[in-house]
N, C-alpha and C positions, 0 to 999 in steps of 0.2 A: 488169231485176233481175239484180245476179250472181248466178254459181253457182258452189259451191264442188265442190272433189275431196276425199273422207276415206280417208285409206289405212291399214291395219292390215299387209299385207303387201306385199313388192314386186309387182310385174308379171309376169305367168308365173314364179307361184311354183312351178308342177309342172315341175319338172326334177332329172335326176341329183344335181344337187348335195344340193335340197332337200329329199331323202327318204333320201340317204344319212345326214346330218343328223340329221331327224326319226327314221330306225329307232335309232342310236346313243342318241338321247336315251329312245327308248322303253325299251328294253334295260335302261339304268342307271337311269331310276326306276323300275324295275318291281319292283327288289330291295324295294319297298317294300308291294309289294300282292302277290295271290297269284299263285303259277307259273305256270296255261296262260290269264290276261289277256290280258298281253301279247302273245300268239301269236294270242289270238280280234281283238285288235284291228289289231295290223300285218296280218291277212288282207282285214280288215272296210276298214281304211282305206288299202289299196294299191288300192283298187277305184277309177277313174276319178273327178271329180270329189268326189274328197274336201273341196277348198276351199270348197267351194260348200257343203256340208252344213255346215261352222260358223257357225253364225247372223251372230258376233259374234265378231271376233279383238283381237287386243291383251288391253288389258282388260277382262274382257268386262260387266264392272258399267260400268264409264265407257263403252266404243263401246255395249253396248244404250243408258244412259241419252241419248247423244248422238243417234243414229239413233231412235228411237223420241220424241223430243222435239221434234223434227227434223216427226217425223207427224201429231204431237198439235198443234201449232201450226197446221201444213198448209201448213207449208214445204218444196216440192217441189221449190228449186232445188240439190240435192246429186246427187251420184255417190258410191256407195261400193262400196268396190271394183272400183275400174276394168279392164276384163279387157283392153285395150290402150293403148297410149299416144292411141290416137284420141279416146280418151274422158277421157282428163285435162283441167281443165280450167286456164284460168289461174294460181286462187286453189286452193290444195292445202294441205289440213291432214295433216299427221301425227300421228296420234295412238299408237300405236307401234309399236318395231321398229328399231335402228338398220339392219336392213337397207334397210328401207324411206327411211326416213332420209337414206341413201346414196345412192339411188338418184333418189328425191326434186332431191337437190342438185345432180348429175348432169343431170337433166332441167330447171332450172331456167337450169344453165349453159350448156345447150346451144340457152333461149331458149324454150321450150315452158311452163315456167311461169312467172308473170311476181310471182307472191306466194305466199310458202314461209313457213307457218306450222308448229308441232312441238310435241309435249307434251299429256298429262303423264307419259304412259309410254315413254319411250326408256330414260331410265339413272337409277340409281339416286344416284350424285354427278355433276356436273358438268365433272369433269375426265374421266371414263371415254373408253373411245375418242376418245383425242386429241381432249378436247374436243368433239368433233360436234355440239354442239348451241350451243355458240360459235359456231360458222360462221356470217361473214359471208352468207352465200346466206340464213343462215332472215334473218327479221322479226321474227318473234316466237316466245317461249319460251312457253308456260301448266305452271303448278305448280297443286297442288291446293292450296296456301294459300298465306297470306305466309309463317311460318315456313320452308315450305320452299321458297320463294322465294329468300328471303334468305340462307338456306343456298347456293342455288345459283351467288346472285351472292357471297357470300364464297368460295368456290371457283374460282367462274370471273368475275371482274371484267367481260370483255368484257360481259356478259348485261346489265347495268346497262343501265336503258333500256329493255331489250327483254323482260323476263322477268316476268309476272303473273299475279297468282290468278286458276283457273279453279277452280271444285269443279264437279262431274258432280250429276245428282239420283236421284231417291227415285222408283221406282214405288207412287205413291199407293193403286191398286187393289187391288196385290199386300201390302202392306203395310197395311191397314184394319184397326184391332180392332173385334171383333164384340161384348165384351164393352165396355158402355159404362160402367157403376156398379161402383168395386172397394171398395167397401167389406165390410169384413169378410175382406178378400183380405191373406192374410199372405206369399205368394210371393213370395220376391227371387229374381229371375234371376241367377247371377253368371257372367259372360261372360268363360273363363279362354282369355286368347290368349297372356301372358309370365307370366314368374316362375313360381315353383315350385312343385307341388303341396300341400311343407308350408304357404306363400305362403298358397295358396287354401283350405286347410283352417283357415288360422288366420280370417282372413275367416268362412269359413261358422260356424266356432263363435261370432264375436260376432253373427252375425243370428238364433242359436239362443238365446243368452243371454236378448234381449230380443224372443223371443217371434215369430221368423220364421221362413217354411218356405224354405231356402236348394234353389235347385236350379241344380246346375253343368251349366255347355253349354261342350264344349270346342271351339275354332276348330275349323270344316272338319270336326267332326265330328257334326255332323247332319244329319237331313234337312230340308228347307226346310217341308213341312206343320207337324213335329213343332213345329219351332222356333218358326214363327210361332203355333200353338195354344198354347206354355209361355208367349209373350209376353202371351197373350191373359189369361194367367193368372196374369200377375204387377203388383203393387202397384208396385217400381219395382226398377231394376238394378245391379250392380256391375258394372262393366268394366274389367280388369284387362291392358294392354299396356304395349309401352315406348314407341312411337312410331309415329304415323299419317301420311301426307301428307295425309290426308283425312279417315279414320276413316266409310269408309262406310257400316260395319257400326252405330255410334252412329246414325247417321241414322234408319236403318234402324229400329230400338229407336224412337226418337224418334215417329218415322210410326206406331207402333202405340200411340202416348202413352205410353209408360214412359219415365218422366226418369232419367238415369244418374247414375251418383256413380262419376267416373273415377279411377281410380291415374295419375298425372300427376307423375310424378319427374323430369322436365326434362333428362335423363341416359340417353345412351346410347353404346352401344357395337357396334360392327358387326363380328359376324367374318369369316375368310375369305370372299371372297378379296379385303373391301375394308379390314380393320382402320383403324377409323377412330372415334373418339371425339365425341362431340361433346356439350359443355354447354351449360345453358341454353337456349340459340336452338335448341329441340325441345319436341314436344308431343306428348302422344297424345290429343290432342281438344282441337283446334285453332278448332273450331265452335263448341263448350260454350260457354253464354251463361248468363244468370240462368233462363231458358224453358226450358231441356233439362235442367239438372242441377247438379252441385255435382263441383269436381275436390279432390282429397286428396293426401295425399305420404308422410305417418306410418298403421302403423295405427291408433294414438291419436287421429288427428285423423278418422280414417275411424267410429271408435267414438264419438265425438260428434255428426259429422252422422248415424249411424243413432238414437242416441239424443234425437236434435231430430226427425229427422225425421217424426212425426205431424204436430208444429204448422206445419213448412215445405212440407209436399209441396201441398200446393193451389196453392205461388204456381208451381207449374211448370204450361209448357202445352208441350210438347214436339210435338206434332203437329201443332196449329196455329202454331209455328213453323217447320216442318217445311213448312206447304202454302205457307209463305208467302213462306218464303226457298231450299227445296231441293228442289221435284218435277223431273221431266224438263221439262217444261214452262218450266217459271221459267228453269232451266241451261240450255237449248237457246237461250232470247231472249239470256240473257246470254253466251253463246258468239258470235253473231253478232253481240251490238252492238260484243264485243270484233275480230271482225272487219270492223264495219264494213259489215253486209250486212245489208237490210233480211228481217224475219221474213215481213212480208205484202203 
């Protein structure tokens, strides 16, 4: 049976270079949280094996759902995070990091790897660092959808051919509503990731109109018990962004059986330091099927499906779409059949 190499980071990532780097980066986001953090944590994480204490690098919802699907299968022919080149093995995925990447390509050239897979977190366009994920050395490209798939190949033509959907999965465990029977449950979730505050207040007043208890969760800003106990306690959700490659966070919603009703404007625009537009061929819920939810674009058409939606919400089943096309499990078989390497 093959076995494959999963890299998040290069190869002796502890060196001068790496930490002069990482403190730089610590420093300027730090303006963003309070004063002596940053100081408890550069202490905390100049201590020896730091690498090793990240579970999960890249990203860390996509490398957990890979590695952990990876176990649940009981597919034991991987390496992840290789601590030498001793231990790379032919078939090498990158999963991200363009340093990694680099490096990857490098060792590939030099005849040590013999099949150079990448994605889906390197870069954010296709043309970024000269290209790098054009390179002739990879095999193959993985995008979390077609959408942006095809984004990458209208950017970077060479990819054609080589460039497909992968979506990551759903911790099912983590993710189980406890609450089975919502009726009588007036709670709408509405999950404010873009657009504006006024945006999401106009929102909440039409779920007020017609009789619903709106409760807002802003990205990134809560805790993961709370969140998942408010889902437990909501009838169904709004999700409000501009653009997903994946939309993990919808899945997520999904696996606790609340079906979304997406803002889905087809339209975005990217600022510094990539200023970069792009119509139509964009999504923010790329997944969303008839089983998970309902996408919108006006808030008029958003005030209709809230006012249908008594006699529509039965035909969703969002969970058990959820077990049956997105846990780690299901994403893990279909990452290796995409390489070509038996599960068992």
């Amino acid at each position: 049976m093959k076995k494959i190499t999963i890299m998040t980071e290069p190869i002796k990532l502890m060196n001068f270079n790496y930490w002069i780097r990482y403190l730089c980066n610590k420093f300027y986001f730090s303006k963003k949280i309070n004063f002596l953090r940053p100081f408890r944590e550069i202490i905390w994480n100049f201590q020896p094996g730091y690498i090793n204490r990240l579970e999960y690098g890249g990203h860390t919802a996509v490398t957990r759902s890979l590695i952990e699907g990876f176990n649940k299968i009981g597919f034991n022919n991987y390496i992840y995070r290789p601590k030498s080149i001793n231990e790379i093995t032919q078939e090498v995925h990158v999963l991200a990091g363009v340093d990694t990447l680099q490096q990857a390509i490098k060792l590939k050239k030099r005849g040590v790897i013999t099949k150079l897979t990448a994605g889906p977190n390197i870069v954010v366009f296709a043309d970024e660092n000269n290209s790098i994920i054009a390179d002739t050395n990879i095999d193959l490209y993985l995008q979390p959808s077609k959408w942006a798939t095809d984004l990458h190949i209208e950017i970077e033509p060479r990819l054609k051919g080589r460039c497909i959907a992968w979506p990551s999965g759903i911790d099912i465990t983590k993710f189980n509503p406890n609450v089975k029977i919502k009726e009588g449950i007036s709670n709408v979730l509405i999950y404010h990731k873009a657009e504006s505050d006024q945006f999401c207040h106009r929102i909440e007043y039409i779920l007020k109109k017609y009789g619903y208890n709106p409760i807002i969760v802003k990205y990134h800003k809560y805790e993961w018990d709370e969140y998942i106990e408010i889902l437990n306690k909501c009838i169904f959700s709004i999700c409000i962004s501009r653009q997903e490659s994946q939309g993990i966070f919808l899945a997520e919603i999904w696996a606790m059986d609340v079906p979304t009703l997406c803002y889905d404007p087809h339209y975005y625009v990217w600022d510094k330091p990539y200023y970069r537009e792009v119509v139509d061929n964009i999504s923010t819920c790329p997944y969303l099927c008839e089983k998970t939810g309902l996408r919108w674009g006006e808030i008029s058409e958003l005030e209709k499906i809230i006012q249908n939606i008594p006699e529509t919400i039965s035909q969703f089943e969002p969970r058990k779409w959820v077990m049956e096309n997105m846990t780690d499990e299901i994403c893990a078989k279909k990452f290796l059949k995409i390489m070509d390497i038996q599960s068992t």
